[in-house]
Each structure stands twice: as C-alpha cells, then as structure tokens.
C-alpha positions as CSV (number, residue, x, y, z in Angstrom):
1,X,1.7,1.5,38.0
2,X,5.1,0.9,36.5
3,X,5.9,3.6,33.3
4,X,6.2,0.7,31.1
5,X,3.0,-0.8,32.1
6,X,1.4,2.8,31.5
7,X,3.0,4.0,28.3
8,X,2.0,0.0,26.6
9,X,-2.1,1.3,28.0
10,X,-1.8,4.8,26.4
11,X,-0.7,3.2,23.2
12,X,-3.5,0.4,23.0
13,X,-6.1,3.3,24.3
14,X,-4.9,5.8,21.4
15,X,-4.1,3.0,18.7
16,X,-7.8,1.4,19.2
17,X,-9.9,5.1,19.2
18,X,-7.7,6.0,16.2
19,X,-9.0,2.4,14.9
20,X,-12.2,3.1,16.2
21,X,-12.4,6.9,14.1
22,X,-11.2,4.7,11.1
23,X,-13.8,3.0,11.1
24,X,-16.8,5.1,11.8
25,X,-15.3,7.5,9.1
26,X,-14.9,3.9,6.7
27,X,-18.6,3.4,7.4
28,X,-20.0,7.0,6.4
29,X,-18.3,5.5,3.3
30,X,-19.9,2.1,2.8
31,X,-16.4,0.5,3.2
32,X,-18.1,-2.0,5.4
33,X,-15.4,-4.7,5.4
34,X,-12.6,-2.1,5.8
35,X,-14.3,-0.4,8.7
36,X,-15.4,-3.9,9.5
37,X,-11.8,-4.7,10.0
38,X,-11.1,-1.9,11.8
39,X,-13.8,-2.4,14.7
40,X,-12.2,-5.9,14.8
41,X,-9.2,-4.3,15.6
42,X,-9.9,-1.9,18.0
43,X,-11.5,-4.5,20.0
44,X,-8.5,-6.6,19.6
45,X,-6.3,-3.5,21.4
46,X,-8.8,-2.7,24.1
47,X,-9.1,-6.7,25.3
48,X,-5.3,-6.5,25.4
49,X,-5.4,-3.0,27.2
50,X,-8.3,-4.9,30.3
51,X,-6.3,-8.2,30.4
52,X,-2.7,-5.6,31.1
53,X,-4.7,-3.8,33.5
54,X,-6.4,-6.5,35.3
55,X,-3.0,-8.4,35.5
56,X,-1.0,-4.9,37.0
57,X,-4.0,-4.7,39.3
58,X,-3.1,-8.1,40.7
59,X,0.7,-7.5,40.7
60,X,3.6,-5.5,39.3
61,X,4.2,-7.0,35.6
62,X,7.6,-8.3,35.3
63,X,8.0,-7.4,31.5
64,X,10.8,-9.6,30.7
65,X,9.7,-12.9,31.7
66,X,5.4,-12.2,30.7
67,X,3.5,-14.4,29.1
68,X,2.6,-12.7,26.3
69,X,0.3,-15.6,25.0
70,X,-1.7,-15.4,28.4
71,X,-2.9,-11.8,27.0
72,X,-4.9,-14.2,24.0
73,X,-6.2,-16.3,26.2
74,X,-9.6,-17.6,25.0
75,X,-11.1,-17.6,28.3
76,X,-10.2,-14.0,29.2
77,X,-11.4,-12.9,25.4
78,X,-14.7,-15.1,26.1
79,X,-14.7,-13.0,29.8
80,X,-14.3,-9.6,28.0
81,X,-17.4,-10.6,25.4
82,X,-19.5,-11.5,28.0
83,X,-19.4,-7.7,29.3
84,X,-19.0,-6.1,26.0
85,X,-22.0,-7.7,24.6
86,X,-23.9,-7.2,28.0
87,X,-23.2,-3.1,27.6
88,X,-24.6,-3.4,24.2
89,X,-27.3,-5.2,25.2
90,X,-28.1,-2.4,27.4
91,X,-27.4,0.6,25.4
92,X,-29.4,-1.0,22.9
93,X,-32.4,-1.5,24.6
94,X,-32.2,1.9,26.3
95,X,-31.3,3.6,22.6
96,X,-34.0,1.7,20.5
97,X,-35.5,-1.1,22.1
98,X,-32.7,-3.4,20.7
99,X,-33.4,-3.2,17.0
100,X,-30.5,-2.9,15.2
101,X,-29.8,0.9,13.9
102,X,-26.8,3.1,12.6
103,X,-23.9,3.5,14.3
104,X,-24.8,7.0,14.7
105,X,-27.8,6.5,16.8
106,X,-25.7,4.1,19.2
107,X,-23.1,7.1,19.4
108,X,-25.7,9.4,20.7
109,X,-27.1,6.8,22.8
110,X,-23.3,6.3,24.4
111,X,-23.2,9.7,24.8
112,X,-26.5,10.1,26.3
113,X,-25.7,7.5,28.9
114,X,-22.3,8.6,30.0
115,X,-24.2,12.1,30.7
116,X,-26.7,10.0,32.7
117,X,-23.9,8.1,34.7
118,X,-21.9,11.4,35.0
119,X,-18.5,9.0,35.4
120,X,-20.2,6.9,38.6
121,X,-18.8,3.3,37.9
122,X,-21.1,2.1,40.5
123,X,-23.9,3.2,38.3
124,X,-22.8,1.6,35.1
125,X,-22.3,-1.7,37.6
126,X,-25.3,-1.3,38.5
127,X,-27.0,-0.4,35.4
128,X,-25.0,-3.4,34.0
129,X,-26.0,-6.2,36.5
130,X,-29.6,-7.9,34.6
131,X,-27.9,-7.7,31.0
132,X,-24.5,-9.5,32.3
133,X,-26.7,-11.7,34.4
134,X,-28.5,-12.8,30.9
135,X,-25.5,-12.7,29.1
136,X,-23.3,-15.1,31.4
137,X,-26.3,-17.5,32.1
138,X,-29.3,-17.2,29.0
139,X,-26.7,-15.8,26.5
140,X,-23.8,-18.4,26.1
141,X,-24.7,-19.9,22.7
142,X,-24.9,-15.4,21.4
143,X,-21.3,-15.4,23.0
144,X,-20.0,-18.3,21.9
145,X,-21.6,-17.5,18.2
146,X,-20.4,-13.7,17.8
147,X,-16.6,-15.1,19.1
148,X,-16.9,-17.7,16.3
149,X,-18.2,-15.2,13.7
150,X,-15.6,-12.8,14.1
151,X,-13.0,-15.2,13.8
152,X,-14.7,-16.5,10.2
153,X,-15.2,-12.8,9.5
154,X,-11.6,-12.1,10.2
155,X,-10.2,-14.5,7.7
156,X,-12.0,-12.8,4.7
157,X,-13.0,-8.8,5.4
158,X,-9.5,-7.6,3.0
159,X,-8.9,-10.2,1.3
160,X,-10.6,-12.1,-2.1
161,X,-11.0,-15.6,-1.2
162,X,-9.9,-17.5,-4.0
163,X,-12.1,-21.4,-3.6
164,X,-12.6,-24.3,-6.3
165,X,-16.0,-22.5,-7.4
166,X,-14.9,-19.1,-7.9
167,X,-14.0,-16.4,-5.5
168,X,-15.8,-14.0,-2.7
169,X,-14.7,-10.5,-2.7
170,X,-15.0,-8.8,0.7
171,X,-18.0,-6.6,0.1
172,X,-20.2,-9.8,-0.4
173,X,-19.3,-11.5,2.5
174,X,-19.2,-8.5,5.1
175,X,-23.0,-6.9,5.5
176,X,-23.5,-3.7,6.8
177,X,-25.4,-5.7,9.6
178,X,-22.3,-7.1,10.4
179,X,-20.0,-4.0,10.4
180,X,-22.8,-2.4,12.7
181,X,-22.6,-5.2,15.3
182,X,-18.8,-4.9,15.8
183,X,-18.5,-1.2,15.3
184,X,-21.1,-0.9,18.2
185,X,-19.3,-3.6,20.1
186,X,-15.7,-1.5,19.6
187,X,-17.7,1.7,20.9
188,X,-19.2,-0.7,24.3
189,X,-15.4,-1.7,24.7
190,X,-14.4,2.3,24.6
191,X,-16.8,3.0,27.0
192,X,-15.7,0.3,29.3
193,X,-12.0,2.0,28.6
194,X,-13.4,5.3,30.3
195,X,-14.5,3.6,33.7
C-alpha cells in the first residue's frame, strides 16, 4: 500500500474512534444531538476509510488525478449501509433480541462477539451472511429510510432551525432513540474497521 494511501487510513481510523469516544462520552451526558452529530461523523470517516481501501485493493491510487467525489458516491454509501446495518442487526439480536437498549449494552455485546470470533473474518462472514441476505433483499425500504433520516437529521442536530412558525432547537428534534441507532451503527462500522 503506498504511504500516502496509509497515513490518509490511520487519520480517518483515529479521527472517527476519537469521534466515536466523543460521542459515547456526549451521551453519558444527555447531549444527544451533539453525540448525535458525532456518530454521524464517525461514520462519515469510516465509509471514506472502506471506499480508500476497497479502491487501493483494486489498484495503486494515483492521488493527484482521484476522484474525490467518487469517495461520496451514493451507491457505495447505500453499499456500506447495507453491511453496517446487517452487523447491527446481528449484534442486536444476539445482545437483546433486537430491542433497542443503551449504547452500553451494545458495547459489551461488541465486545463479547469479537471474543467469540477471536479476529476470524471468515467467522464474522459467516456469522454475517442471513442478516446481509435480509438486509440486501427484505430490508431495502430500512436502508433506504435510515440513509434518508440521517441526511434530514444532519441538517438540524447543532443548529436552531429558524421556520415561519417558530423555531426547533436541536434537543427536540434529536431523540435519544435516535442518537442510540447511529451511535450503535458508528460502533458496527468500527468493528468492520478491525477486520
């Protein structure tokens, strides 16, 4: 892998788990639309980080002449949500039958399952095969409505939005239901980081 190639991955890997920290630690806080944004974030820096890697994989990048829109490229994000929302899927069902919890819980259940796959990406392709199948065939109208979410969310979680019948303050339109389901998506995209 070329060292520029390698030093732009470390800095997307330690710039989204410093996001990710931020916002766990924003969430023990009830800062929900701050740790909110955060988790948005992170998952911003860790599609970037797969769609460099995939495209080293294929060939050596030629960093002057990229295609730096290419690494936004809806398809590849709608790609990269397929699998991150397949690995939550699965953690969740294995953690608490798919309820939604605390961000803590899905931590330990992280943790719990990277002990059981003891680094063995053939077991976490394995392990990931019936929730991506539902996911990429049963689960197209959850992708396509978290990927529209999070961009509405997006527009809102720091800022007051001033309208014609008032304003919405940040808090009231950012649940804790809502930071939960990104800030466990941001931890399934860190786990796909480590394999």
């Amino acid at each position: 892998m070329q060292q520029q190639t390698q030093q732009l991955l470390n800095a997307l890997r330690q710039n989204s788990e410093a996001l990710i920290d931020d916002g766990l630690l924003l969430a023990t806080r009830h800062r929900y639309s701050r740790a909110y944004m955060c988790f948005q974030a992170a998952i911003d820096e860790m599609n970037k980080y797969f769609s460099i890697e995939r495209t080293e994989k294929v060939a050596p990048i030629n960093w002057p002449a990229i295609d730096v829109e290419l690494l936004n490229d809806n398809t590849v994000l709608e790609k990269d949500t397929i699998i991150e929302q397949a690995l939550v899927k699965l953690l969740k069902e294995r953690a608490f039958g798919n309820e939604a919890q605390t961000l803590q819980e899905f931590v330990n259940a992280i943790d719990s399952f990277k002990r059981v796959l003891a680094g063995d990406e053939e077991a976490l392709v394995a392990a990931l095969d019936e929730p991506l199948q539902y996911m990429m065939f049963d689960g197209e109208a959850h992708i396509k409505q978290v990927m529209h979410e999070r961009n509405e969310l997006r527009k809102s979680v720091l800022q007051v939005d001033i309208t014609n019948d008032g304003s919405i303050a940040p808090e009231q339109m950012i649940t804790r239901e809502h930071m939960t389901e990104i800030g466990m998506a941001a931890l399934a995209n860190q786990l796909m980081m480590d394999y």
